[in-house]
mmCIF file as Biopython writes it, N, C-alpha, C and O atoms, coordinates in Angstrom:
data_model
#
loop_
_atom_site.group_PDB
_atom_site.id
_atom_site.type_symbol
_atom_site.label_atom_id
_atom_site.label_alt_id
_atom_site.label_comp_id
_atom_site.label_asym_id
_atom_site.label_entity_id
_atom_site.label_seq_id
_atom_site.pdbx_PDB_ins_code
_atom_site.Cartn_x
_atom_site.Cartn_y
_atom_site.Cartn_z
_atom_site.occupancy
_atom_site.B_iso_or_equiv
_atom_site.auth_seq_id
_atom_site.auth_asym_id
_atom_site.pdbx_PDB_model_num
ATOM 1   N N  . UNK A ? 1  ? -23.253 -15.681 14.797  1.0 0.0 1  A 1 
ATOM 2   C CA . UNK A ? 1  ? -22.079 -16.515 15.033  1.0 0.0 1  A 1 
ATOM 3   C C  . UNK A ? 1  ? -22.375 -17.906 14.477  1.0 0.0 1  A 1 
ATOM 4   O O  . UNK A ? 1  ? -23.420 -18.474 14.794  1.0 0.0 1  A 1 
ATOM 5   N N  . UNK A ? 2  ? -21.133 -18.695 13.330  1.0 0.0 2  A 1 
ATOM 6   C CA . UNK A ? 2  ? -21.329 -19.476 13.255  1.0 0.0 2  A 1 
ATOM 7   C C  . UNK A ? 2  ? -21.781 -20.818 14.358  1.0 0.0 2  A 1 
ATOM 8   O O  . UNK A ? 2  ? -21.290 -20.854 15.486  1.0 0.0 2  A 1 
ATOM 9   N N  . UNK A ? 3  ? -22.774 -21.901 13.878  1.0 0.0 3  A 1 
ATOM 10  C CA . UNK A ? 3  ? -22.566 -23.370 14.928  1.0 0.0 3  A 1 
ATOM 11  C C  . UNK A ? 3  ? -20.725 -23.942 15.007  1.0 0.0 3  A 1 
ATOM 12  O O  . UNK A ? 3  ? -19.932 -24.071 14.074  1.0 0.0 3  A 1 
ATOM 13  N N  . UNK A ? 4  ? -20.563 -24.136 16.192  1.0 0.0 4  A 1 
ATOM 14  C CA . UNK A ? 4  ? -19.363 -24.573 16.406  1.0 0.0 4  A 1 
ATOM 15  C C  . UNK A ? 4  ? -19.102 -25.923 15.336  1.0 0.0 4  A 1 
ATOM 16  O O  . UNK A ? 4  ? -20.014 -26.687 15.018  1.0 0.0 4  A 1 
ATOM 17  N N  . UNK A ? 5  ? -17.766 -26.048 14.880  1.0 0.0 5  A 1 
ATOM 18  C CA . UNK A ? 5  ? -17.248 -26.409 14.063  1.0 0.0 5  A 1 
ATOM 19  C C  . UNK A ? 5  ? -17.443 -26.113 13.104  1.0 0.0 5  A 1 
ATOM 20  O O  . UNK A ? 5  ? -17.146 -26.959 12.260  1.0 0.0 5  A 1 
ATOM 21  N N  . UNK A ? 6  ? -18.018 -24.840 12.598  1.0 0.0 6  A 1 
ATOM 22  C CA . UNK A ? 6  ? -17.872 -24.393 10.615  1.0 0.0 6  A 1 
ATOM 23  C C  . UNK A ? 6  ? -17.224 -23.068 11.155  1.0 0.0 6  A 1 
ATOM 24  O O  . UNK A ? 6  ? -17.351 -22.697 12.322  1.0 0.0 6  A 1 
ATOM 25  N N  . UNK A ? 7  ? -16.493 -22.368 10.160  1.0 0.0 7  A 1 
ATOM 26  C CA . UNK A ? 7  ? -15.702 -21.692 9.709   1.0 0.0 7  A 1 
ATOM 27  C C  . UNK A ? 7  ? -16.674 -20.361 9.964   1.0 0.0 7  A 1 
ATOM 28  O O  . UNK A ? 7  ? -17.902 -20.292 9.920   1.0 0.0 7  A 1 
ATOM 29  N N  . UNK A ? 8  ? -15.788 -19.435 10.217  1.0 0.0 8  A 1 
ATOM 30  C CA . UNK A ? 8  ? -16.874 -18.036 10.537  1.0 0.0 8  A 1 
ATOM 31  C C  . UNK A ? 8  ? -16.868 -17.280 9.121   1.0 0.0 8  A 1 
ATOM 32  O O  . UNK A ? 8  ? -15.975 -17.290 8.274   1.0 0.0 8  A 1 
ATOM 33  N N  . UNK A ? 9  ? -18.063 -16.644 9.096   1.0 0.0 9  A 1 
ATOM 34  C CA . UNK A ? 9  ? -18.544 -15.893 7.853   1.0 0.0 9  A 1 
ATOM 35  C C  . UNK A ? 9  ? -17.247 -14.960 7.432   1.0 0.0 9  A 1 
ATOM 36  O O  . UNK A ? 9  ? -16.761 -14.151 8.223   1.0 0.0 9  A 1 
ATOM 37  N N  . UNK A ? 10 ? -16.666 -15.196 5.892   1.0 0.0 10 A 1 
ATOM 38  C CA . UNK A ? 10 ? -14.780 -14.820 5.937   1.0 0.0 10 A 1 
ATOM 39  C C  . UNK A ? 10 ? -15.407 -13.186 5.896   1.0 0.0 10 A 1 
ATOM 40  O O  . UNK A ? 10 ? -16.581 -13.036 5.557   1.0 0.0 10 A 1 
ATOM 41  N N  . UNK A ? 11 ? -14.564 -11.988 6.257   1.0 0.0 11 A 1 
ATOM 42  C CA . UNK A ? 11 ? -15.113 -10.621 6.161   1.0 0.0 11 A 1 
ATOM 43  C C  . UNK A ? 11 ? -14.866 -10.089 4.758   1.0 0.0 11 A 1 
ATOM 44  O O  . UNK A ? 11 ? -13.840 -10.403 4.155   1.0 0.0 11 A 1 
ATOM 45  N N  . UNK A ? 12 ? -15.766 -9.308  4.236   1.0 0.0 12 A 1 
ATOM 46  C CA . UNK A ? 12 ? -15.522 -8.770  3.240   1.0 0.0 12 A 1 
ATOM 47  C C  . UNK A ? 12 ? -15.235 -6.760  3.215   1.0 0.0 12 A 1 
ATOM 48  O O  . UNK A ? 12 ? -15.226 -5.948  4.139   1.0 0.0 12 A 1 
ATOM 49  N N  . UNK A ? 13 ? -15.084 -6.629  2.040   1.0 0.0 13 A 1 
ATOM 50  C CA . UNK A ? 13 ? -15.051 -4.880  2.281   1.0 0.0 13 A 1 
ATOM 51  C C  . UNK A ? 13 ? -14.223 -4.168  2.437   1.0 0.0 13 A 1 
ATOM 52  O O  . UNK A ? 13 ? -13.120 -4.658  2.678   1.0 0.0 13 A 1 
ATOM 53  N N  . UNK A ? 14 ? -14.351 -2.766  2.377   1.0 0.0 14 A 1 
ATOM 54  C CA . UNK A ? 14 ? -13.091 -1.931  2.653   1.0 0.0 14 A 1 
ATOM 55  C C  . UNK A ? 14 ? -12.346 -2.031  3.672   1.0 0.0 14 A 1 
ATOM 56  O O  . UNK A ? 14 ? -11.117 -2.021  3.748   1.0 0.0 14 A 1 
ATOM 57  N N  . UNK A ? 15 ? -13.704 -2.198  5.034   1.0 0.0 15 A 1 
ATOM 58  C CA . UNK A ? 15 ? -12.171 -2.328  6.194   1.0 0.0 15 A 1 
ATOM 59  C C  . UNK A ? 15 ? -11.030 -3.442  6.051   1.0 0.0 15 A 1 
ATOM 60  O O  . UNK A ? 15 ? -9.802  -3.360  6.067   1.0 0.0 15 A 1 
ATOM 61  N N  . UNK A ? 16 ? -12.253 -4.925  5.848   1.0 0.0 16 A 1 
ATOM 62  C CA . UNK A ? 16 ? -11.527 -5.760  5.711   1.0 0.0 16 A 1 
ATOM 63  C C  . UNK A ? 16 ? -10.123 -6.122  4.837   1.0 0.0 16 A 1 
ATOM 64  O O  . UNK A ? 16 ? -9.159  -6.864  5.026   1.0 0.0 16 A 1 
ATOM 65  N N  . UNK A ? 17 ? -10.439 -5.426  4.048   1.0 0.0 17 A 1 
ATOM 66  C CA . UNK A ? 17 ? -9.004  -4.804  2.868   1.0 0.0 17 A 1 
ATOM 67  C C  . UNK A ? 17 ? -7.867  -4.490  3.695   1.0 0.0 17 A 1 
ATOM 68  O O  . UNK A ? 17 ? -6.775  -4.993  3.960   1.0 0.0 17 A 1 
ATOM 69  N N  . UNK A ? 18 ? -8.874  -2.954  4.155   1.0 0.0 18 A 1 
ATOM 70  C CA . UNK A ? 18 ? -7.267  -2.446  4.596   1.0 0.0 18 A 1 
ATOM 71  C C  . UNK A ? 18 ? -6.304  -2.804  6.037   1.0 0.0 18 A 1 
ATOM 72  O O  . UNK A ? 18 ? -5.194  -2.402  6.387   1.0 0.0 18 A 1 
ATOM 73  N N  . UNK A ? 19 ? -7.405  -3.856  6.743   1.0 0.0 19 A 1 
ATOM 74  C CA . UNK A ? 19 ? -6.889  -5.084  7.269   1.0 0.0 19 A 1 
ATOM 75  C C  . UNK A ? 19 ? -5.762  -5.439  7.153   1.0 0.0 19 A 1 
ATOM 76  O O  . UNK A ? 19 ? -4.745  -5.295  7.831   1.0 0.0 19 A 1 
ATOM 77  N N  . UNK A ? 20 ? -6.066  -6.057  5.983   1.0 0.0 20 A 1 
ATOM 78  C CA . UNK A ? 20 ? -5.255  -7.309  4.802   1.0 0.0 20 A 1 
ATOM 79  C C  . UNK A ? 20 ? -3.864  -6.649  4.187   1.0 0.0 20 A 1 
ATOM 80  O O  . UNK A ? 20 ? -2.789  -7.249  4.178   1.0 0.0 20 A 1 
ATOM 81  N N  . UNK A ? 21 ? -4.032  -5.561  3.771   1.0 0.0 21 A 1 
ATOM 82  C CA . UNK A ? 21 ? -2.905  -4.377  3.221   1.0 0.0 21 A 1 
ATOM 83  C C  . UNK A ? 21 ? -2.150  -4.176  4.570   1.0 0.0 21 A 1 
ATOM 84  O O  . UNK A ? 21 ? -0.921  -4.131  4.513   1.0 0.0 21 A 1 
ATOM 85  N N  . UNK A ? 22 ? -2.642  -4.076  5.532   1.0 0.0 22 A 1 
ATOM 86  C CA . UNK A ? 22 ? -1.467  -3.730  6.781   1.0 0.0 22 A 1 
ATOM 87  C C  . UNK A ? 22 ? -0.422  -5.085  6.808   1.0 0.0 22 A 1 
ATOM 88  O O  . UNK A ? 22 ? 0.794   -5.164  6.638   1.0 0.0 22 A 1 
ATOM 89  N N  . UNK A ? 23 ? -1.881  -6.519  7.215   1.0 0.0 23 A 1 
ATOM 90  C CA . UNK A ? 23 ? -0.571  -7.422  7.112   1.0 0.0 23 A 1 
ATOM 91  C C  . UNK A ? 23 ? -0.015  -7.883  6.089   1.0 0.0 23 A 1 
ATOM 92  O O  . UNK A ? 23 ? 0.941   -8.612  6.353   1.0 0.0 23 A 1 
ATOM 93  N N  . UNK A ? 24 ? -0.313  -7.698  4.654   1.0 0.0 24 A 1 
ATOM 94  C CA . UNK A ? 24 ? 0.679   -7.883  3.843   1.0 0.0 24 A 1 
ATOM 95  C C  . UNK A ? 24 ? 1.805   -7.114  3.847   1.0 0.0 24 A 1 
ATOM 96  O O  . UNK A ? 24 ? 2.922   -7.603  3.678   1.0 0.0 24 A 1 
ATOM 97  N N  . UNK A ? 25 ? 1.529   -5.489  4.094   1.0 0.0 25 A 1 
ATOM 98  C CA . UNK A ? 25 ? 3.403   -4.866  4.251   1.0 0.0 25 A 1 
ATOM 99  C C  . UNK A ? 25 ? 4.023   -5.681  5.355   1.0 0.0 25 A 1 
ATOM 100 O O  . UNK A ? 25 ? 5.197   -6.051  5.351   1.0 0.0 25 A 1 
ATOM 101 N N  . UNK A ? 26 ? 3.093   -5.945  6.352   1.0 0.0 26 A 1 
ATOM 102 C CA . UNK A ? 26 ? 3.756   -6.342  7.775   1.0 0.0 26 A 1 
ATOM 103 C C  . UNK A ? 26 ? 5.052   -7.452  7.201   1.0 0.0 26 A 1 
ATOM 104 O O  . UNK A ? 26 ? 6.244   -7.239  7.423   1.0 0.0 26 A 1 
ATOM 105 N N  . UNK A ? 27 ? 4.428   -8.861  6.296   1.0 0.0 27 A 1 
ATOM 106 C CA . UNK A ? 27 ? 4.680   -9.719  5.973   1.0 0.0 27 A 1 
ATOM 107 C C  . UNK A ? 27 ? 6.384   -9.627  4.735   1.0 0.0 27 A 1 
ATOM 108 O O  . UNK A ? 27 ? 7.477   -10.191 4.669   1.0 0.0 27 A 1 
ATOM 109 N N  . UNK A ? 28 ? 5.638   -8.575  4.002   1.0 0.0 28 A 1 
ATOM 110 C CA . UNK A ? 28 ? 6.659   -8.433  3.023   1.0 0.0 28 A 1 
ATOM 111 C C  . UNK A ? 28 ? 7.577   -7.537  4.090   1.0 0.0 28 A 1 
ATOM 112 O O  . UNK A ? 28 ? 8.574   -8.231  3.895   1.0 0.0 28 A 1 
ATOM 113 N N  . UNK A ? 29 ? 7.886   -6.886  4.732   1.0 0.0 29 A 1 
ATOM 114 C CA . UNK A ? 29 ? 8.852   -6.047  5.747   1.0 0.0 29 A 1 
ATOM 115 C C  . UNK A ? 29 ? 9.882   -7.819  6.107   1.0 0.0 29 A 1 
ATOM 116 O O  . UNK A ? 29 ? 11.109  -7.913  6.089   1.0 0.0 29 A 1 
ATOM 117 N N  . UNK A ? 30 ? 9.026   -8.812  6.355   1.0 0.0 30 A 1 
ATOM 118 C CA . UNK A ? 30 ? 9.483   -9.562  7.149   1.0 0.0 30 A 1 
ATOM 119 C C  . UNK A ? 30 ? 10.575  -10.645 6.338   1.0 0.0 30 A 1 
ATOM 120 O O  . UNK A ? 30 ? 11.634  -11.147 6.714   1.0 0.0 30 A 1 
ATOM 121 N N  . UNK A ? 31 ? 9.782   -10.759 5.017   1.0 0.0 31 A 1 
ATOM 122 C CA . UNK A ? 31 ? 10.278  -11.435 4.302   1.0 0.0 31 A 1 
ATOM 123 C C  . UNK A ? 31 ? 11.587  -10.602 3.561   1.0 0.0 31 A 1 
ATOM 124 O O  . UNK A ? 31 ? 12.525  -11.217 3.053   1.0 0.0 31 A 1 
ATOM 125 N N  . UNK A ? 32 ? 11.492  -8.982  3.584   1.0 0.0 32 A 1 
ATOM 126 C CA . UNK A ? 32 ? 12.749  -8.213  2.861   1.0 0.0 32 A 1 
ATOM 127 C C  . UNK A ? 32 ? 13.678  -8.527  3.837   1.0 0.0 32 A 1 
ATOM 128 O O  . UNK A ? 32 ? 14.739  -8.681  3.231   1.0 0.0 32 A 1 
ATOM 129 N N  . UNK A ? 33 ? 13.914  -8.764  5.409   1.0 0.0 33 A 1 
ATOM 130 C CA . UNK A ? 33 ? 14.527  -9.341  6.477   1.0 0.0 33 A 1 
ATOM 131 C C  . UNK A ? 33 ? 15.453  -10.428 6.678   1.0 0.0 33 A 1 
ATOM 132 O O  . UNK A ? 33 ? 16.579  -10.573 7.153   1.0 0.0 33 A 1 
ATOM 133 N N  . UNK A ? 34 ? 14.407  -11.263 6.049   1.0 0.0 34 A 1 
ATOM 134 C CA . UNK A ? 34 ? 14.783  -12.869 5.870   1.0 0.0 34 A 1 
ATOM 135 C C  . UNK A ? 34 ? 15.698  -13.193 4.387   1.0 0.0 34 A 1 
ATOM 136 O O  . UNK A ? 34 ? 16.261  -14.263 4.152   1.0 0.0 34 A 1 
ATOM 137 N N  . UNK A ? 35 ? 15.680  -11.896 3.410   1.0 0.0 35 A 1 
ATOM 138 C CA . UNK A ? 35 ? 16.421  -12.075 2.407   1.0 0.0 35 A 1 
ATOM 139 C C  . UNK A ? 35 ? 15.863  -12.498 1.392   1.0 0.0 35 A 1 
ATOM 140 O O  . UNK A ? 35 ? 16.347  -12.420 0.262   1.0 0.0 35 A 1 
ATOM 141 N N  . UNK A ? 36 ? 14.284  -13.222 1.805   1.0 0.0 36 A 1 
ATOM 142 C CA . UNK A ? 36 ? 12.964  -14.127 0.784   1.0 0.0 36 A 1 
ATOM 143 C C  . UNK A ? 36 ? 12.254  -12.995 0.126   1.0 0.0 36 A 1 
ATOM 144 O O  . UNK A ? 36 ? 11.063  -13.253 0.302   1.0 0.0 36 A 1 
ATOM 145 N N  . UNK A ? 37 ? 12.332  -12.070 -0.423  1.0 0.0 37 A 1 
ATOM 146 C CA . UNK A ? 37 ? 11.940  -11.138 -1.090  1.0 0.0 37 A 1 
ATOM 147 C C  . UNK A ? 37 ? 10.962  -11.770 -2.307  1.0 0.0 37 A 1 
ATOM 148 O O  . UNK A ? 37 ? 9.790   -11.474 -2.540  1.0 0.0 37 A 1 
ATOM 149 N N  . UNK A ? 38 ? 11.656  -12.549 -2.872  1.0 0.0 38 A 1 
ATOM 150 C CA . UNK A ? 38 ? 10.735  -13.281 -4.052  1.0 0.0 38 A 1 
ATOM 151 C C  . UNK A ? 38 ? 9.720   -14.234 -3.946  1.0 0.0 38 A 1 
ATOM 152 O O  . UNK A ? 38 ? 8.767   -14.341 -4.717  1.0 0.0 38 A 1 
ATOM 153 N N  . UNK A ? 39 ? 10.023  -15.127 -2.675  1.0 0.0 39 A 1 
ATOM 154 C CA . UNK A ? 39 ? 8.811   -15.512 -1.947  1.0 0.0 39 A 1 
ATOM 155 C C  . UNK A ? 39 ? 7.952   -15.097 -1.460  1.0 0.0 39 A 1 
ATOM 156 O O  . UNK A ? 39 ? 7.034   -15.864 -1.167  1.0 0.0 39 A 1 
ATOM 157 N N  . UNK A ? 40 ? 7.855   -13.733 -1.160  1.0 0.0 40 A 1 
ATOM 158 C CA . UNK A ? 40 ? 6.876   -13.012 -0.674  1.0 0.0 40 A 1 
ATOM 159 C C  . UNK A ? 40 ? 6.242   -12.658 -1.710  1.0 0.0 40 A 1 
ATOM 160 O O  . UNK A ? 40 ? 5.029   -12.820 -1.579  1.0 0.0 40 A 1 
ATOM 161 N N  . UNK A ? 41 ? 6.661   -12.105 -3.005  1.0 0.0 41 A 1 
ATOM 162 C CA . UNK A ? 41 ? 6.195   -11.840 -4.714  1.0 0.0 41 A 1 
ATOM 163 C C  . UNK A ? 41 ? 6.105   -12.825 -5.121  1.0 0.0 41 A 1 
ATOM 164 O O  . UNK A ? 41 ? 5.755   -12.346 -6.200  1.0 0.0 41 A 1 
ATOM 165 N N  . UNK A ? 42 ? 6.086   -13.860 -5.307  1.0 0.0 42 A 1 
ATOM 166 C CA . UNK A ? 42 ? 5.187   -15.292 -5.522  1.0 0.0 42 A 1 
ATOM 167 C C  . UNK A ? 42 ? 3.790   -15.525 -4.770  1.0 0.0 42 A 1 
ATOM 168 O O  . UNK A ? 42 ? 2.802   -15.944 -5.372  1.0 0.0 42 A 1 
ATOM 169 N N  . UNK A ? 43 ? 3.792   -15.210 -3.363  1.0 0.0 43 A 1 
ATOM 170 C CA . UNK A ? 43 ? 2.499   -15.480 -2.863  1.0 0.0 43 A 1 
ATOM 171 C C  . UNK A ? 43 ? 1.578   -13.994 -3.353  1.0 0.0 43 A 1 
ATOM 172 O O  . UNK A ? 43 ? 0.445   -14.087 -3.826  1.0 0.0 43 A 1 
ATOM 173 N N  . UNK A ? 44 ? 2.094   -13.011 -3.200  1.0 0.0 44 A 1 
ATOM 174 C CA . UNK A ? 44 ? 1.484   -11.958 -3.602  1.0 0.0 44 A 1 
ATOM 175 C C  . UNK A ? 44 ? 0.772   -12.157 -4.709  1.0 0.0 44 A 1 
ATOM 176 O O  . UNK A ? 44 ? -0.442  -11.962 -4.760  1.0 0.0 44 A 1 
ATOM 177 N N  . UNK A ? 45 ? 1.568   -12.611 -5.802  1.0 0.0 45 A 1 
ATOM 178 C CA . UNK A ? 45 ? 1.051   -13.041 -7.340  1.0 0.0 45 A 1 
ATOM 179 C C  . UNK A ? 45 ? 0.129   -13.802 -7.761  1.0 0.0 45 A 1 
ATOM 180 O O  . UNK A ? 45 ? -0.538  -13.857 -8.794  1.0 0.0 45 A 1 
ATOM 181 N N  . UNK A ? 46 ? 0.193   -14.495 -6.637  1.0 0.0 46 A 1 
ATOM 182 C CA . UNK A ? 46 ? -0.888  -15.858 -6.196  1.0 0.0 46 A 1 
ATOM 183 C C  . UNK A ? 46 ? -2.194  -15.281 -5.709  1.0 0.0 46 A 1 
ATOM 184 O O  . UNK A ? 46 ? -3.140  -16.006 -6.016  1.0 0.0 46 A 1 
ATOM 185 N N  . UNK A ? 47 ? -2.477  -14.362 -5.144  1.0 0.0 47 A 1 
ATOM 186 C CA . UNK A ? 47 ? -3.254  -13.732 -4.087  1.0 0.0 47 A 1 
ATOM 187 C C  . UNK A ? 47 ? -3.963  -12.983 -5.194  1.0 0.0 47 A 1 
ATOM 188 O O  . UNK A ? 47 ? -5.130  -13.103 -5.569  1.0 0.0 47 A 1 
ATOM 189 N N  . UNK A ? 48 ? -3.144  -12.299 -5.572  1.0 0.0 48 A 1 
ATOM 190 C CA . UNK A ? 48 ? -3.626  -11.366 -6.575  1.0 0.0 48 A 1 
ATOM 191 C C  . UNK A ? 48 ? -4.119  -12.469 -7.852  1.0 0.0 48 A 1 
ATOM 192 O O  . UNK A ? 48 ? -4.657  -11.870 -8.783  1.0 0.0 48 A 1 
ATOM 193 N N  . UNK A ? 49 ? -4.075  -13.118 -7.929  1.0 0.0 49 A 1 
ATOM 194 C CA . UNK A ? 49 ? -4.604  -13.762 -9.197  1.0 0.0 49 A 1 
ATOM 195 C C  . UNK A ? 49 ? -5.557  -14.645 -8.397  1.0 0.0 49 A 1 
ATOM 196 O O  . UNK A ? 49 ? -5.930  -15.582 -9.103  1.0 0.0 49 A 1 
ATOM 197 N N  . UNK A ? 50 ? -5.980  -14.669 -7.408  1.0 0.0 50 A 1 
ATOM 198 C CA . UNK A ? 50 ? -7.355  -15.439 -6.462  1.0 0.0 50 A 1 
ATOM 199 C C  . UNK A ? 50 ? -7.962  -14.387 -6.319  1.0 0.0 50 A 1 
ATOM 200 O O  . UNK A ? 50 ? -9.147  -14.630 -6.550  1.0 0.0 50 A 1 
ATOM 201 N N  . UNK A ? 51 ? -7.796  -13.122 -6.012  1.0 0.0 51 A 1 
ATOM 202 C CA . UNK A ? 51 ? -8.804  -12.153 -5.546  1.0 0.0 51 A 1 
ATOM 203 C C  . UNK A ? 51 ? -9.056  -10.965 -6.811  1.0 0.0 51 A 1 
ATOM 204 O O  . UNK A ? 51 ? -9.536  -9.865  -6.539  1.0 0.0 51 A 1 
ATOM 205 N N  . UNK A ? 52 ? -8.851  -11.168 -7.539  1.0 0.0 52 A 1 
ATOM 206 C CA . UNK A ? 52 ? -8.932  -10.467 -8.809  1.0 0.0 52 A 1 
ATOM 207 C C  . UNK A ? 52 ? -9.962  -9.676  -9.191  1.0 0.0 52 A 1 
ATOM 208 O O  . UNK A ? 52 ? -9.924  -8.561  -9.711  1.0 0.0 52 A 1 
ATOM 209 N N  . UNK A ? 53 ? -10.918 -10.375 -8.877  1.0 0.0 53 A 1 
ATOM 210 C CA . UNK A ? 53 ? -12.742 -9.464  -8.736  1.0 0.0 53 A 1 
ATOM 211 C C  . UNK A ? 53 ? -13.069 -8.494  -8.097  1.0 0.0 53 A 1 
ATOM 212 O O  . UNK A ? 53 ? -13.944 -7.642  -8.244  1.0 0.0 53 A 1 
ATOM 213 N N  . UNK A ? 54 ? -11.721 -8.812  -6.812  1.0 0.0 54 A 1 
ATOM 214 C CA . UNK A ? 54 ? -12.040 -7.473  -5.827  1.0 0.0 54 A 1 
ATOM 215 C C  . UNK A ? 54 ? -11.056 -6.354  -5.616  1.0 0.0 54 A 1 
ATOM 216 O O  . UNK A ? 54 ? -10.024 -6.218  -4.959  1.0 0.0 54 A 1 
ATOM 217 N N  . UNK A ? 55 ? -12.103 -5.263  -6.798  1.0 0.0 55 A 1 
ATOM 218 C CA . UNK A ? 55 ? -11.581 -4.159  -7.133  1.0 0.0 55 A 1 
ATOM 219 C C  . UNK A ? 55 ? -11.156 -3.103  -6.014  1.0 0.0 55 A 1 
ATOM 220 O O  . UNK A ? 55 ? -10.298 -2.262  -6.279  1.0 0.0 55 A 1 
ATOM 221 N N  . UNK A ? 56 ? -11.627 -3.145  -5.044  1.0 0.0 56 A 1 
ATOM 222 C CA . UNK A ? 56 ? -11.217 -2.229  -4.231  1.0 0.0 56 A 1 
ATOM 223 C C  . UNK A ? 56 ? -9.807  -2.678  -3.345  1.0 0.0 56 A 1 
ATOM 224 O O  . UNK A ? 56 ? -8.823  -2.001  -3.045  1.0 0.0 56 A 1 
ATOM 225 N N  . UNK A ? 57 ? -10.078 -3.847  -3.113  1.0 0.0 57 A 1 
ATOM 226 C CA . UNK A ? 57 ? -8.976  -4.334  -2.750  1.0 0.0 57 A 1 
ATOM 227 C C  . UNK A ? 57 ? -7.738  -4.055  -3.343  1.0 0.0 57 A 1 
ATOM 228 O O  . UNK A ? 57 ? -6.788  -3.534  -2.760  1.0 0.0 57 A 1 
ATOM 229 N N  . UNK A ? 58 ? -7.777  -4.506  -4.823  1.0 0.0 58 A 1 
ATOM 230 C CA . UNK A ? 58 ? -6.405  -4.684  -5.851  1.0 0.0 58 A 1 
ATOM 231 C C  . UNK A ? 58 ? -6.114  -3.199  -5.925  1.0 0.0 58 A 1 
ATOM 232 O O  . UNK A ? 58 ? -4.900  -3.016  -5.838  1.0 0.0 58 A 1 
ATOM 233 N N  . UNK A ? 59 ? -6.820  -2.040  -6.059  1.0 0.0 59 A 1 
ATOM 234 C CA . UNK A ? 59 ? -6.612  -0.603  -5.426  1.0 0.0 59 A 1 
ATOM 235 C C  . UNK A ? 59 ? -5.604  -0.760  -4.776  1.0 0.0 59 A 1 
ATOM 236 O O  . UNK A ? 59 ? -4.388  -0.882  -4.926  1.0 0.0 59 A 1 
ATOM 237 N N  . UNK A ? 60 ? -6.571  -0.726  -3.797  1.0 0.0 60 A 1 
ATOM 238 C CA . UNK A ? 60 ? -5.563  -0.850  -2.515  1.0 0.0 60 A 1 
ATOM 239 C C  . UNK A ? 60 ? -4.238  -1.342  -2.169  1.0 0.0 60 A 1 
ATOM 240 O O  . UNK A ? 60 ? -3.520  -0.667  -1.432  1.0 0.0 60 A 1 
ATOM 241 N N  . UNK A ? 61 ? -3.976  -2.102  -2.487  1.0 0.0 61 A 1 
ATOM 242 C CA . UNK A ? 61 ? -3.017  -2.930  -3.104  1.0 0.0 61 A 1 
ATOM 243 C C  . UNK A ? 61 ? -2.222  -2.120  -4.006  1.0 0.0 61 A 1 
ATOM 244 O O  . UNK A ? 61 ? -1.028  -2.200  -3.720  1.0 0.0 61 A 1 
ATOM 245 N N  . UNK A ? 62 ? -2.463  -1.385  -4.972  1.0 0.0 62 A 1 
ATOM 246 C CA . UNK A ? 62 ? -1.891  -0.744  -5.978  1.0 0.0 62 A 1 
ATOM 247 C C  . UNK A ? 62 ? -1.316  0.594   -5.170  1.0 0.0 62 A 1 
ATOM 248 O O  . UNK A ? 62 ? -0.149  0.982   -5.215  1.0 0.0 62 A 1 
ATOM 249 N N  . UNK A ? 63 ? -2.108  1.042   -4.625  1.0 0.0 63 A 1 
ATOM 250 C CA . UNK A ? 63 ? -1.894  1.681   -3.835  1.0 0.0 63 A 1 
ATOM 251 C C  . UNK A ? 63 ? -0.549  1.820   -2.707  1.0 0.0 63 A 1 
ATOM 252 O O  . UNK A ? 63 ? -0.030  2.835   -2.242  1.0 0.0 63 A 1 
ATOM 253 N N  . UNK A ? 64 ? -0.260  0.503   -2.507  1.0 0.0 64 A 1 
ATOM 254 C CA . UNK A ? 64 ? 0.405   0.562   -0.841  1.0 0.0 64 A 1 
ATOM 255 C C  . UNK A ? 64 ? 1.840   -0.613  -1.787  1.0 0.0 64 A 1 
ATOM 256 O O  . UNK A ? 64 ? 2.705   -1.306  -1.251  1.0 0.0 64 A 1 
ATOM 257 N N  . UNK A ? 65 ? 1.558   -0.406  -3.281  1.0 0.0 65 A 1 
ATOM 258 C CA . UNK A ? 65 ? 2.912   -1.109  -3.699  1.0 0.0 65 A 1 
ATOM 259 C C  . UNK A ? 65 ? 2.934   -2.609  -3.702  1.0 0.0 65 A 1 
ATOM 260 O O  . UNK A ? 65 ? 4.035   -3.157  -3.747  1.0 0.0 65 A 1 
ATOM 261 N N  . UNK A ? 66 ? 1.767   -3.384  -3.657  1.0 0.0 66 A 1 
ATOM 262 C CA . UNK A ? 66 ? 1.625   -4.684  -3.562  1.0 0.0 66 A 1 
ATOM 263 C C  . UNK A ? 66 ? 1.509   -4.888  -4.503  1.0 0.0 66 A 1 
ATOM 264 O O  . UNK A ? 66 ? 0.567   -5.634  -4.771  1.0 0.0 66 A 1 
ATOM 265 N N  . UNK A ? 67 ? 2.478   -4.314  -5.785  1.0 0.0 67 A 1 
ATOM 266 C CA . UNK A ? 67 ? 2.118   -5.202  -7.497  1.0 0.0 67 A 1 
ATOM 267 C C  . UNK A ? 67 ? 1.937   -7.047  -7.500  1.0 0.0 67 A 1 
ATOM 268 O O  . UNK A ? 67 ? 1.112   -7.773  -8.055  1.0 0.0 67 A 1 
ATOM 269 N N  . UNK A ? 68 ? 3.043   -7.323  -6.670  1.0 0.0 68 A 1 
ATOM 270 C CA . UNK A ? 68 ? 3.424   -9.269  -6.844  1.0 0.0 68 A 1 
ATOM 271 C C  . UNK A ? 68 ? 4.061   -9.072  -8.114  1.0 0.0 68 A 1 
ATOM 272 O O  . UNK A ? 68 ? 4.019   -10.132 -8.739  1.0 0.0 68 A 1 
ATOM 273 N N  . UNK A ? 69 ? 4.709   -8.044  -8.841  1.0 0.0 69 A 1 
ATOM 274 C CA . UNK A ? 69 ? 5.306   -8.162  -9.941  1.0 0.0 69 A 1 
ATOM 275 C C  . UNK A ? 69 ? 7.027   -7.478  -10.035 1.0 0.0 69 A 1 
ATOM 276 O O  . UNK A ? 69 ? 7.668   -7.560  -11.082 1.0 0.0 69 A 1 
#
């Protein structure tokens, strides 16, 4: 466990992925709701162009329809 006041070690990995893939549909469900559909594919696009290295992830992602495109 981090010393209080620094940031905890961020998780990496498959679970942590498919984590991340639940709340992104969660998010985009929320945003097809709100009518912000393209705001949600802007941050996606964003995300995806920060995490780019991580191949299993962007899978995953490919997978569950998270183009951002």
């Amino acid at each position: 466990m981090p010393p209080p006041g620094h940031p905890p070690h961020p998780q990496t990995g498959n679970r942590a992925y498919e984590q991340l893939v639940t709340l992104l549909l969660g998010i985009r469900d929320c945003h097809r709701r709100l009518g912000t559909p393209d705001d949600f594919t802007a941050y996606l696009t964003d995300l995806r162009a920060a995490q780019k290295r991580k191949r299993n992830l962007m899978r995953l992602m490919d997978d569950h329809g998270l183009s951002g495109s």
